[in-house]
C-alpha positions in Angstrom: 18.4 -49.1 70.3 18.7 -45.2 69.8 15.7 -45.0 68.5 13.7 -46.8 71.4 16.0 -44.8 74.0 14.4 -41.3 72.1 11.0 -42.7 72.5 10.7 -43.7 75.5 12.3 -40.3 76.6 9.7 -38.7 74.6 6.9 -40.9 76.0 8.2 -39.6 79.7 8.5 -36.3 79.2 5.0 -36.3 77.6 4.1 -37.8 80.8 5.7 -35.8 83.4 4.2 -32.8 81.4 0.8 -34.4 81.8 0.8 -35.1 85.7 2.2 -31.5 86.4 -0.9 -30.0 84.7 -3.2 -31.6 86.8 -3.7 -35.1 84.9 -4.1 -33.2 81.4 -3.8 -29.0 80.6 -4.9 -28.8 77.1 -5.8 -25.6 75.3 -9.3 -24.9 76.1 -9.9 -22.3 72.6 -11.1 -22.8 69.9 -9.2 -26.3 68.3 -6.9 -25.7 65.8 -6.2 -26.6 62.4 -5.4 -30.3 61.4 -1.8 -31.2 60.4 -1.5 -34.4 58.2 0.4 -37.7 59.6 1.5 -38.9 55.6 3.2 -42.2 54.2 5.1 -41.5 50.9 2.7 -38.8 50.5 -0.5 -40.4 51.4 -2.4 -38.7 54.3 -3.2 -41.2 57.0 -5.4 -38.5 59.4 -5.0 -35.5 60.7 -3.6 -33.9 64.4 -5.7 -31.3 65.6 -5.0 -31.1 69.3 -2.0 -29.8 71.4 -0.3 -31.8 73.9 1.3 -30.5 77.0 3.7 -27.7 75.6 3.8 -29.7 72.2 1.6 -27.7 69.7 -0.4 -30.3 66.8 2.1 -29.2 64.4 4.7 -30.2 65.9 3.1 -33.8 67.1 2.3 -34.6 63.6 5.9 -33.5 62.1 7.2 -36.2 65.0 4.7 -38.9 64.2 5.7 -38.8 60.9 9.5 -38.5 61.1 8.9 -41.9 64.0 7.2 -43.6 60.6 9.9 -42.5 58.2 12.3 -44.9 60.7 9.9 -47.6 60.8 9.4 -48.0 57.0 13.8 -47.8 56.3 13.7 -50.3 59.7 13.3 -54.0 57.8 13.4 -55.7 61.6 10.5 -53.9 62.8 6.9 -56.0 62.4 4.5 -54.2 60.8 1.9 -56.8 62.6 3.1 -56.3 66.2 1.8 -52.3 66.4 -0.5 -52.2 69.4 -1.8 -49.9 72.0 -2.0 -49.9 75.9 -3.0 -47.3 78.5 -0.7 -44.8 80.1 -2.6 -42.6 82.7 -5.1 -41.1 80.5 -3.6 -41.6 77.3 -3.4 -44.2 75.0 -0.2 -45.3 73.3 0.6 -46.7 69.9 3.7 -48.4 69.7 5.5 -50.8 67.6 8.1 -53.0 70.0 9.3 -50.5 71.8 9.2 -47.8 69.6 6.7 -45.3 70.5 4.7 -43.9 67.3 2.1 -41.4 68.5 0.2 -40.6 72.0 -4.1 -40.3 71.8 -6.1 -38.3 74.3 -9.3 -37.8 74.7 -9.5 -34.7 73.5 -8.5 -36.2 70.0 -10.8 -38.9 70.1 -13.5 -35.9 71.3 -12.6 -34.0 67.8 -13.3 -37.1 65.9 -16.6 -37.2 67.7 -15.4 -40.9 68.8 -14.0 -42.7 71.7 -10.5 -43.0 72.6 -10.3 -46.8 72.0 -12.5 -46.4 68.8 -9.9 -44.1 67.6 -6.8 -46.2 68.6 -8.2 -49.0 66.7 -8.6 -46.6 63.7 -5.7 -45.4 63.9 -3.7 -48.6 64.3 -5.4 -50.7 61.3 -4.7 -47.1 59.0 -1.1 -47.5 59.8 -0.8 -51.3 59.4 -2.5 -51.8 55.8 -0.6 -48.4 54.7 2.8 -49.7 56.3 2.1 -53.0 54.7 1.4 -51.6 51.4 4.6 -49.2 51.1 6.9 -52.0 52.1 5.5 -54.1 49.5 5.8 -51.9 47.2 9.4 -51.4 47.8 10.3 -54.9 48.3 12.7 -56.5 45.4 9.8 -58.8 44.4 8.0 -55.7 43.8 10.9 -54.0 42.0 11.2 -57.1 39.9 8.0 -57.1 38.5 7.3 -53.3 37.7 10.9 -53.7 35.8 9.1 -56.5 33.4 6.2 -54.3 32.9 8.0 -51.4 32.2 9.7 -53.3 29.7 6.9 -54.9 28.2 5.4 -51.4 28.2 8.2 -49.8 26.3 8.5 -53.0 24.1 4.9 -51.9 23.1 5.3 -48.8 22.5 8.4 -49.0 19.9 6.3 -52.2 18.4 3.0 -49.5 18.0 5.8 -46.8 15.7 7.3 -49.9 14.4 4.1 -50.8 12.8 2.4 -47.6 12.2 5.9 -46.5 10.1 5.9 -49.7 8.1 2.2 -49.7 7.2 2.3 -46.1 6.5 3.9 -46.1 3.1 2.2 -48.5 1.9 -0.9 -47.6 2.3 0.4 -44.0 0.5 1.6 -45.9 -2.3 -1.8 -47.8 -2.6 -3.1 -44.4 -3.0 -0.9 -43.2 -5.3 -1.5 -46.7 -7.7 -5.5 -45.9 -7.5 -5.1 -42.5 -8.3 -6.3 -42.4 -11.8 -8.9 -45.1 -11.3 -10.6 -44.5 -8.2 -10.0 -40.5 -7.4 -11.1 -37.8 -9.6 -10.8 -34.0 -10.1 -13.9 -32.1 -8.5 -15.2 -30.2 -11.4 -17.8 -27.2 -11.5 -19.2 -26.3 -14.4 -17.0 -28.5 -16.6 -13.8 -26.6 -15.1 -11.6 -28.0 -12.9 -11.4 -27.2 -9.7 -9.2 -29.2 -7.6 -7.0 -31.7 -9.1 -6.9 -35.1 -8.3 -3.6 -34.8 -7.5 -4.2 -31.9 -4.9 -6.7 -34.2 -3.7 -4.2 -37.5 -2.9 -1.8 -35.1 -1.3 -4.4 -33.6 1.2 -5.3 -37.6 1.7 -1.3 -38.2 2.5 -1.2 -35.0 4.6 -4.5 -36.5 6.6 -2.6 -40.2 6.8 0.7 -38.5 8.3 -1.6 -36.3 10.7 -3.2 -39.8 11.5 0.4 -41.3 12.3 1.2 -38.0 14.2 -1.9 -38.7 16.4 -1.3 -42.2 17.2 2.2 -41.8 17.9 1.5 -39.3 20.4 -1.3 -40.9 21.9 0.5 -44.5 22.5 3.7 -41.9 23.8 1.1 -40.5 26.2 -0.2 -43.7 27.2 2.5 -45.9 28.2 5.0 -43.4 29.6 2.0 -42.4 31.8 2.0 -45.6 32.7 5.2 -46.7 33.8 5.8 -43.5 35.8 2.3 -44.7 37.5 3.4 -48.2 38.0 6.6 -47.3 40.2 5.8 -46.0 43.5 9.2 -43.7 43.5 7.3 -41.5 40.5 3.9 -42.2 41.3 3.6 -39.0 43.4 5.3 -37.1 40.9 2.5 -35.5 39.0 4.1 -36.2 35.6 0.9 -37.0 33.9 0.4 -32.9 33.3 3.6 -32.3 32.4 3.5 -35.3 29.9 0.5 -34.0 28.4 1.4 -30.6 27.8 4.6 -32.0 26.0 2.8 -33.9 23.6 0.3 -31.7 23.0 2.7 -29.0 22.6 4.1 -30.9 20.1 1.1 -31.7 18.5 -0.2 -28.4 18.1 3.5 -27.6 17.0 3.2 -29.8 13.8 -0.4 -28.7 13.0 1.0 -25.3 12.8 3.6 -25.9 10.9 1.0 -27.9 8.2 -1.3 -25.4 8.8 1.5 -22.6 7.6 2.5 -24.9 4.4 -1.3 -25.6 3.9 -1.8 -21.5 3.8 1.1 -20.8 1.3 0.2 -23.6 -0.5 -3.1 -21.9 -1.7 -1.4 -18.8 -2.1 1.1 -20.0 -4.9 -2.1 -21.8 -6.1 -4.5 -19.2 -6.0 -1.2 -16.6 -7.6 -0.8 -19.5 -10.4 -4.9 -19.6 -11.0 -5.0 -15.3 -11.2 -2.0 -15.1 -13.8 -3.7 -17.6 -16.1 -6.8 -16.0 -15.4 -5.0 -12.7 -16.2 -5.0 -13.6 -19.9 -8.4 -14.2 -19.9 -10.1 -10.6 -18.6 -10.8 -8.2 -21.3 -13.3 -6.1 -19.5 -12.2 -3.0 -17.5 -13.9 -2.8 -14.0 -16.8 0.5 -14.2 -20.0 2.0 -13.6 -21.9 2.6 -16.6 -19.8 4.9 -18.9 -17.2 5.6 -16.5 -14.1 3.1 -16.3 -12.9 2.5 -12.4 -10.5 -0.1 -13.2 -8.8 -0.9 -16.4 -9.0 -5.0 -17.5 -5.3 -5.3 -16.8 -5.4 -3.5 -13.1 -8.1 -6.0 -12.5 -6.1 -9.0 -11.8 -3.1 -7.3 -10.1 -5.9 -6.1 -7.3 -6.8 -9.7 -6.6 -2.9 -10.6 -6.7 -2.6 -8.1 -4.1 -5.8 -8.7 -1.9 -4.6 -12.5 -2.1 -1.1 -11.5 -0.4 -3.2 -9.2 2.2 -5.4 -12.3 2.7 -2.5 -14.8 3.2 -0.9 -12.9 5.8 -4.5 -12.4 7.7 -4.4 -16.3 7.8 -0.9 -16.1 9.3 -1.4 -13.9 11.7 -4.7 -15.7 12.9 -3.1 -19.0 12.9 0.4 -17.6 15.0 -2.2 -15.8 17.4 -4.2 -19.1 18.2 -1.1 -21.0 18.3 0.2 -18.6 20.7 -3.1 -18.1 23.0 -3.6 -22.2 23.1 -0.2 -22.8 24.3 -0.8 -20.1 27.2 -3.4 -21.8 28.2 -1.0 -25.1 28.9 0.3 -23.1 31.7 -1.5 -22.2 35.0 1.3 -18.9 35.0 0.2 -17.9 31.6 -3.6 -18.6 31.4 -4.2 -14.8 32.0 -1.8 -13.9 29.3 -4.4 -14.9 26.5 -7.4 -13.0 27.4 -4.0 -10.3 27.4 -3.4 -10.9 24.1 -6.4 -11.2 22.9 -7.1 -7.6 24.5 -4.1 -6.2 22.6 -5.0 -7.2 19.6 -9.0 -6.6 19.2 -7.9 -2.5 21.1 -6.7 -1.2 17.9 -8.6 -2.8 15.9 -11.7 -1.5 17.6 -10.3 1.8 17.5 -9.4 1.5 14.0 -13.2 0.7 13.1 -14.6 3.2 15.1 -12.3 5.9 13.4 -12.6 4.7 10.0 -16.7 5.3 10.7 -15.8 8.6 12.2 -13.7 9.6 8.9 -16.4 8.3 6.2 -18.5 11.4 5.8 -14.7 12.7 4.9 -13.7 10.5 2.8 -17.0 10.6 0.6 -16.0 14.4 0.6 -12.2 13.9 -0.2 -13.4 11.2 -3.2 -16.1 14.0 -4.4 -13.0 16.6 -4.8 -10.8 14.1 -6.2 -13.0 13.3 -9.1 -13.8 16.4 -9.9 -9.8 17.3 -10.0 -9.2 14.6 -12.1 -11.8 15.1 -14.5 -10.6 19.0 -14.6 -7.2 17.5 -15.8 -8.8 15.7 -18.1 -10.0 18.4 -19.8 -7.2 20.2 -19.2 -5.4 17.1 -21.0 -7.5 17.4 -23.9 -7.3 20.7 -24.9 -3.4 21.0 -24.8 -3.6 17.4 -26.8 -5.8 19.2 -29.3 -3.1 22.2 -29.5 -0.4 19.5 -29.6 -1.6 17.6 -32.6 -2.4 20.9 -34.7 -6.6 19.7 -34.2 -6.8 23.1 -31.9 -4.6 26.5 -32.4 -4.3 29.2 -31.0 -2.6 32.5 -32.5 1.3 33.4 -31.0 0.8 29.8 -28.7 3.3 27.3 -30.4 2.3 23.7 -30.2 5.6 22.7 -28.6 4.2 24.7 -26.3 1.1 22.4 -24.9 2.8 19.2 -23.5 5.5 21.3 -21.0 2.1 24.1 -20.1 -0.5 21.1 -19.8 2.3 19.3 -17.1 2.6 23.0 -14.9 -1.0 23.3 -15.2 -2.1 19.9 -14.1 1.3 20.4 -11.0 -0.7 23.3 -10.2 -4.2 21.7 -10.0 -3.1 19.1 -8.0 -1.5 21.3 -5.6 -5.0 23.3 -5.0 -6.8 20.1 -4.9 -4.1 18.8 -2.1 -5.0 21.8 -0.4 -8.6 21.7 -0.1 -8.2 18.1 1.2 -6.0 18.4 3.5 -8.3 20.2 6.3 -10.7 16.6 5.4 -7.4 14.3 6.5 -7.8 12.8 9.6 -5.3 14.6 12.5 -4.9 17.5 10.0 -5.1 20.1 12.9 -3.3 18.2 15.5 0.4 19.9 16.0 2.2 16.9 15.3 0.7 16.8 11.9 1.6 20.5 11.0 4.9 19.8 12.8 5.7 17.5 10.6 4.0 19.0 7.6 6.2 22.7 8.4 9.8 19.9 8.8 9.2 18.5 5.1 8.6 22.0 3.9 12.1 23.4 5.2 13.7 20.0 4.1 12.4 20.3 1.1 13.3 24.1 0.4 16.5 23.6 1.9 17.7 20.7 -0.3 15.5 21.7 -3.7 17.5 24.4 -4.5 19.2 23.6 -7.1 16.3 21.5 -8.6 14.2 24.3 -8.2 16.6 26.3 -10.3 16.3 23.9 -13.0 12.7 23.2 -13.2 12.6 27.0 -13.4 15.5 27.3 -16.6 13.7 24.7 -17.6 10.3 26.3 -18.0 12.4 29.6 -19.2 13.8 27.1 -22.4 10.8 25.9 -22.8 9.2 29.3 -23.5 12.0 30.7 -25.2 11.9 27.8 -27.9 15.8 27.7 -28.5 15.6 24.1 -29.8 13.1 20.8 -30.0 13.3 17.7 -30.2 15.6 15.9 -32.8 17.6 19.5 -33.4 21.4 19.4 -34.0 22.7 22.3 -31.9 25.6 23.0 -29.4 25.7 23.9 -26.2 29.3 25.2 -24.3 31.5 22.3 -25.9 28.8 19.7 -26.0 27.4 19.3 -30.3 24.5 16.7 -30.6 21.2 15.9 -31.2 18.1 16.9 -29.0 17.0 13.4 -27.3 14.8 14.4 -24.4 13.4 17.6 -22.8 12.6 17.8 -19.2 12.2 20.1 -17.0 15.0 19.5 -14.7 17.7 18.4 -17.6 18.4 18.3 -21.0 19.5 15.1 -22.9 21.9 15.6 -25.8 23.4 12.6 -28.1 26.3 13.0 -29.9 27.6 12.2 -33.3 29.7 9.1 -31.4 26.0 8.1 -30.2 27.2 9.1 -26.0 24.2 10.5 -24.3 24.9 13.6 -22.5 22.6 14.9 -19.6 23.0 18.9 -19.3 21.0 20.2 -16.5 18.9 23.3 -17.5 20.3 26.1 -15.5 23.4 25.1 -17.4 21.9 25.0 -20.3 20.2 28.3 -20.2 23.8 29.6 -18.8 25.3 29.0 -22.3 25.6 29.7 -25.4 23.1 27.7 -27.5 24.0 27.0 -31.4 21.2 25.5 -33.5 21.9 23.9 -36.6 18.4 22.8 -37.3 16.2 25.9 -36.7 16.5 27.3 -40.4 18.1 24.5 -42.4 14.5 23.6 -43.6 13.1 26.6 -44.8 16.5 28.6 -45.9 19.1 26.0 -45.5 21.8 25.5 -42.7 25.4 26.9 -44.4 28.5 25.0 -44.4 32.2 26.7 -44.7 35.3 25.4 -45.5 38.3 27.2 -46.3 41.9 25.7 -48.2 44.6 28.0 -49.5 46.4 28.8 -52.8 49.5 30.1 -54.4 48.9 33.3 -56.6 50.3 31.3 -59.4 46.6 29.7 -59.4 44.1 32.2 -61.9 40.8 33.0 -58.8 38.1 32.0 -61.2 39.8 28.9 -61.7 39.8 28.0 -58.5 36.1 29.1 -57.8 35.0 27.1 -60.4 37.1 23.9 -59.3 35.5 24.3 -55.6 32.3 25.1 -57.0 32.1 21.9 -59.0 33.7 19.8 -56.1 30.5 21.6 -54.0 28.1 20.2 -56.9 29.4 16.5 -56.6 28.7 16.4 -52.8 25.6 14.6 -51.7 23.1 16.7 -49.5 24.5 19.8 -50.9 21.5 21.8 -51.9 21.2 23.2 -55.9 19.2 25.7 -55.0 20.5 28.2 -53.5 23.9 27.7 -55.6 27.4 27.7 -53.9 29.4 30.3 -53.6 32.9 31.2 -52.9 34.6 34.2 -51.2 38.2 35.7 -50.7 38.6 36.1 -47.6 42.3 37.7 -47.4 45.2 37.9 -49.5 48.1 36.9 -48.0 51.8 37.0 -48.6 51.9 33.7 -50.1 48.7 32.3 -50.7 45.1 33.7 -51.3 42.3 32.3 -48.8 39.4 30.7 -50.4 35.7 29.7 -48.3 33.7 27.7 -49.9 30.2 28.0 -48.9 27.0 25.5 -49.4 23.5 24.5 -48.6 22.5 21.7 -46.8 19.0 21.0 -45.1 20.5 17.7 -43.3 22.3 19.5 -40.3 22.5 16.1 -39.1 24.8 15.4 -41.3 27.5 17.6 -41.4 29.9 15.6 -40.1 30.2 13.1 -43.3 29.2 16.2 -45.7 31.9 18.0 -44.6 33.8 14.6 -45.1 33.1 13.9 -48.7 33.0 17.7 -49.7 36.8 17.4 -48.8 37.8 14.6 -50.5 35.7 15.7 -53.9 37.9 18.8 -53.6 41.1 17.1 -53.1 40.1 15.0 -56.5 39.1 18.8 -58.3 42.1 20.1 -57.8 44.0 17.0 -58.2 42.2 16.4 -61.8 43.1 20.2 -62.7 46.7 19.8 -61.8 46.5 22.6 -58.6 48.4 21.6 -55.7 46.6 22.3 -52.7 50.1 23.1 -50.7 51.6 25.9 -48.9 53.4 28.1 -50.9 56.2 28.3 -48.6 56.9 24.9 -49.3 57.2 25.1 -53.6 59.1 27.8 -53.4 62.5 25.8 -52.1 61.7 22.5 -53.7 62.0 23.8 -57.7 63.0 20.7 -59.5 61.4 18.7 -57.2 59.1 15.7 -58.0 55.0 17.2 -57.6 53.0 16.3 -54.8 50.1 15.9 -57.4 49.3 12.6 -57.4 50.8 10.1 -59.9 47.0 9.2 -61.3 46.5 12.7 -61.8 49.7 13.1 -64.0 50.5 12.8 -67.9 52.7 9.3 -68.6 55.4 11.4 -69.9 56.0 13.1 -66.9 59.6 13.2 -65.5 60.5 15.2 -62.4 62.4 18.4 -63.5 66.3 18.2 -62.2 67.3 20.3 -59.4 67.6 24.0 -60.0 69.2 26.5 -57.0 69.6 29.9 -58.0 69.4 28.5 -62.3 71.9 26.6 -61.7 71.9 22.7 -63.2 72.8 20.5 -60.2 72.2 17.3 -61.0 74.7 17.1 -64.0 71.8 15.8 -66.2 71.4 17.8 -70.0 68.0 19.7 -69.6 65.6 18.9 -73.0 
């Protein structure tokens, strides 16, 4: 009832307005632009004209809020719409509820009559009335609910079957792989396997699946959103298809990323048996450019550089296509693509710009490096005696050849550096004069060795393999370089010396003379003055004599070196030319002594201690003494204490 009270006020009003202008005031400029009169987003016609102080805006937002009640309003009759005059108007109504007003001045846009365009006007709104409240009826509801289901019970029967037939056919392929598909061969080799083969066939049925899958997916759901009228308007159908194909281009670049590594470890696998193969260096005539083994580590490396190209190409499509899904990101590619293909250009056209330089810088740097070679060969010359030269030591060539080729390659960095690209620009000698401090700022103390280094070197103190000792450390020269010094010792620990501390200290070589004149070893012992000299010469002497890498020639020789108030101070001296052996010479010299003066019956004891023990049992050994021997009985100032009778 409301809703006929509101329209006939409206209708009234509209009227009123109408008489008050003289029958009908409309806007005599230019007409205006259509507004739509829509059912559940269908457009029925359009409102181009104002009425009375209503503008055709506002007419069409009443029309269609008057057909919103109509359609939610079961009682109205679609059928019993009709029209009758009101003055000069025409009014379409449906029982008493007032839908829309026509002039003539709409029918005159329309290039029409005003009854023709009633008419129009009236069978549009019937059949589109009609239609919406059909679609919205239970029947209606009923019936896109079964087909929604069958639609869905098709769709899970399509995956059912595609998953179920799937396998099989895979394992069909895998039975007939020996019988039906071969290896490709070229040339007798093979070249793909015919098991590479039946997985790229699997890969190609799951793709296949993939495809279907999605398509059926696609299909239906596009469907049943179409088939309702409450999604029909939606516009899902883009959105749909940029899911699926999002997903589809999703897999394909995951497949196409396992595809790409794939052929890496294959094409890795292929080079390092291949590696085994290659015998001849890479060259140009005479002239060797790469050495057989370098050869395959080069493709190793250019296969890496390729795989990563292939990465990068396939992210970057990936990446550009699904962009384009989007009408907010379409730009973005042509973006992309721009940022991309900028430095690249202006990579090329710099890498053109720099040629004639780099065809100068490869001219200097073989003629460096066959000055080093040179270089290399006289000093190996001088090294292995082939070449001499008179007060230049052969020791000598290895440590000069390495300063001279430092210094060669330092003038040869020099002269190319004006030929490097951004050599003159400040940030380049910026950068250049930072390193420089940083490096003489936290060399120092390298520097200081690589220069006592070169000093030892010159000086000659020791070589390689010499026993000497430096400060505390005694060992064996293992390696001379010119920041350090490598020493091993007798208990086989390596100790690294650097060279400024070497050539701070004392150095003793034991290996500088002990070929030509023998190195001299010294031990000392001490005897009583009841022991004749010559005896005891000759028992150290022959002890000497007994000892292995003792040299004959020159003899031993023994000297006095102080007479004490006890004892007399012997020092043994010998010749050995093993200075690397001095530990277990001096070892076995000892002990052969020991038996000497053991075998002659000489104690080698303080005298301090015999001269309170007289009647005491000798320390000689028992081996040493007669079998008749008894220890004398006590004595203390001659006197007898032990009670025994003396013989």
């Amino acid at each position: 009832m409301s809703l006929i009270i509101r329209s006939f006020v409206l209708h009234i009003f509209l009227t009123t307005i109408s008489f008050s202008s003289n029958f009908y005031q409309a806007d005599t400029t230019a007409i205006q632009k259509g507004y739509p009169v829509e059912i559940e987003g269908d457009t029925l016609f359009y409102i181009y004209t104002n009425l009375g102080a209503f503008s055709a805006k506002e007419r069409a937002v009443e029309v269609n809020r008057t057909l919103k009640e109509i359609l939610t309003n079961e009682n109205l009759l679609i059928d019993s719409i009709k029209s009758f005059y009101d003055d000069r108007h025409i009014i379409i109504a449906i029982d008493n509820t007032i839908i829309m007003s026509i002039t003539p001045k709409d029918a005159s846009v329309l290039g029409r009559t005003i009854e023709e365009t009633a008419y129009d006007y009236i069978q549009i709104l019937k059949t589109q009335l009609i239609k919406v409240r059909t679609e919205y009826s239970g029947k209606s509801i009923i019936k896109n609910a079964i087909f929604s289901v069958l639609l869905l019970s098709l769709l899970i029967a399509i995956v059912i079957i595609i998953i179920k037939i799937t396998p099989k056919l895979t394992q069909k392929i895998i039975d007939k792989n020996e019988a039906t598909i071969k290896s490709i061969k070229v040339k007798g080799k093979i070249v793909v396997k015919a098991s590479s083969i039946v997985s790229l066939i699997i890969l190609i049925m799951k793709a296949i699946k993939l495809i279907i899958i999605l398509l059926a997916l696609y299909f239906i759901i596009n469907e049943i959103f179409h088939t309702w009228p409450y999604t029909r308007k939606w516009q899902l159908q883009p959105i749909i298809g940029i899911i699926i194909q999002f997903i589809f281009f999703t897999i394909v670049l995951i497949s196409a990323v396992k595809g790409i590594n794939l052929l890496r470890k294959v094409a890795q696998i292929r080079l390092r048996a291949w590696k085994q193969q290659v015998k001849k260096p890479i060259g140009f005539k005479s002239i060797e450019l790469i050495p057989a083994e370098k050869v395959v580590e080069i493709f190793i490396i250019l296969s890496r550089v390729v795989h990563i190209i292939l990465l990068v190409l396939v992210s970057y499509f990936y990446i550009t296509l699904i962009f384009s899904f989007f009408s907010f990101s379409r730009g973005w590619s042509a973006v992309l693509l721009e940022y991309i293909l900028s430095p690249l250009i202006a990579a090329l056209n710099s890498v053109i710009k720099f040629l004639p330089n780099l065809f100068a810088i490869i001219v200097i740097a073989l003629l460096f490096y066959y000055l080093i070679k040179i270089v290399r060969l006289v000093f190996s010359g001088i090294d292995q005696g082939t070449v001499t030269f008179s007060g230049f030591y052969k020791e000598w060539a290895m440590p000069t050849y390495k300063i001279i080729r430092f210094l060669i390659i330092v003038l040869a960095v020099i002269i190319i550096f004006p030929y490097l690209p951004g050599s003159d620009s400040p940030f380049f000698q910026g950068i250049s004069v930072f390193l420089g401090i940083l490096f003489s700022l936290g060399s120092s103390s390298a520097i200081a060795n690589i220069v006592a280094g070169v000093v030892l070197t010159y000086m000659r103190p020791f070589k390689i393999g010499d026993r000497v000792k430096i400060a505390d450390t005694t060992g064996d020269i293992i390696e001379r370089t010119l920041l350090v010094t490598r020493v091993r010792t007798i208990k086989n620990v390596d100790i690294t010396i650097p060279n400024s501390m070497v050539l701070g200290s004392h150095i003793i070589n034991f290996s500088s003379s002990a070929q030509d004149k023998g190195l001299i070893l010294h031990t000392t012992i001490t005897i009583g003055y009841d022991v004749p000299w010559k005896k005891v010469h000759e028992l150290l002497i022959s002890a000497a004599v007994e000892t292995e890498n003792i040299l004959k020639n020159p003899e031993p020789f023994v000297f006095q070196t102080s007479l004490d108030d006890n004892y007399v101070s012997y020092e043994l001296n010998v010749f050995t030319n093993e200075p690397s052996r001095m530990g277990a010479i001096y070892s076995e010299l000892h002990s052969k002594i020991q038996d000497r003066f053991n075998e002659a019956g000489v104690e080698i004891l303080s005298p301090q201690y015999s001269a309170v023990r007289d009647g005491n049992q000798t320390t000689i050994p028992e081996n040493y003494l007669p079998k008749e021997y008894k220890a004398p009985a006590f004595r203390f100032f001659g006197l007898n204490l032990s009670g025994k009778k003396e013989d």
